[in-house]
DOSEDREN-553592 format. One record per residue: x, y, z of N, C-alpha, C in turn; residue in three letters. Coordinates in steps of 0.1 Angstrom, whole numbers, plus 5000, padded with zeros to 4 digits. Atoms other than C-alpha are relative to their C-alpha. Example, Ala and Ser with C-alpha at 12.3 -4.5 7.8 and 13.67 -1.06 7.14 Angstrom:
BEGIN
500949885000512349555078500950125000ALA
499149895000513749895071499250115008SER
END
This chain:
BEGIN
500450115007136920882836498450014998UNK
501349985005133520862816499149845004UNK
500050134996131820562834498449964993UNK
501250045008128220582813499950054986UNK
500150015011129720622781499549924990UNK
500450125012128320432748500250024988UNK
500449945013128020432712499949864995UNK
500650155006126420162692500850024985UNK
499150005012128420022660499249934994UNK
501250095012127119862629499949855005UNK
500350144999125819522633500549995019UNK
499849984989126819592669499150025012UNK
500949924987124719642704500250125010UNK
499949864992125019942728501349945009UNK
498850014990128519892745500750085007UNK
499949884986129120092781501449925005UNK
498849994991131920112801499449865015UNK
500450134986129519882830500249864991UNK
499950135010129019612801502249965000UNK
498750024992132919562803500249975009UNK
499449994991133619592833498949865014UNK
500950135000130519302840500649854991UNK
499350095007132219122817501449905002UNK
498850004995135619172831499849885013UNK
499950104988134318982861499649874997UNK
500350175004132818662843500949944996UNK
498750045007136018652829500649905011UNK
499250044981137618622866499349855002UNK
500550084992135118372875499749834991UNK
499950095009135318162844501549945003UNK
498650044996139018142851500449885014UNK
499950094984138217992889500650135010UNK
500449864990138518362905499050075002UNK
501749905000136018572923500050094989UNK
500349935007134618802905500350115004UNK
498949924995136819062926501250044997UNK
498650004999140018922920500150004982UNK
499949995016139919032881501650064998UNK
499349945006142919102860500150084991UNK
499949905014144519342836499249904988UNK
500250035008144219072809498149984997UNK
501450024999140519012820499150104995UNK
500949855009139719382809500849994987UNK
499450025014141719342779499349934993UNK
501450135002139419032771498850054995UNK
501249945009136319192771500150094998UNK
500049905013137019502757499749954988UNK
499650065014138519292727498549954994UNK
501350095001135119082730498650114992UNK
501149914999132619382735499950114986UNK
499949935003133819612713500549974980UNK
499450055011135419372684500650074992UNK
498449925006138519582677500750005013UNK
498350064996142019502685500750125007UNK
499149944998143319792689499850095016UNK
500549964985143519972727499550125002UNK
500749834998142920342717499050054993UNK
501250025013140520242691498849965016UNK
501350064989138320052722500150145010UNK
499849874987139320332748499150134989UNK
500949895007137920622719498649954999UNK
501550095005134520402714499350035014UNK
501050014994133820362748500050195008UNK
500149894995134520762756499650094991UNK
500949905012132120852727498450025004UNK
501750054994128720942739499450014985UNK
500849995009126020922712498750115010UNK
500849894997123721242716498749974991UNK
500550025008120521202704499350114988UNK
500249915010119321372672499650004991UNK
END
């Protein structure tokens, strides 16, 4: 697993695999859980959020795209 992947999209910000997975936990704690006790749907959530595509191999390819610079 690629855990400081990114790639920036149009009209979009720099979205990493930590950004998620920070996300995933406000989720949790918005709910009334720690920020431990996260669920599947909680990373489903922000992916959907971060990434703004639906689809799961579409968000999974995005965030295992590095951008090189050039």
């Amino acid at each position: 697993m690629v855990t400081n992947s990114s790639i920036i999209l149009p009209g979009k910000s720099l979205v990493t695999r930590d950004m998620v997975h920070e996300r995933t936990r406000s989720l949790a704690l918005a709910a009334g859980r720690r920020p431990q006790e996260v669920r599947q749907l909680d990373y489903e959530r922000a992916k959907r959020e971060l990434t703004g595509l639906s689809d799961r191999l579409a968000q999974e390819e995005m965030l295992d795209t590095t951008l090189w610079p050039g």
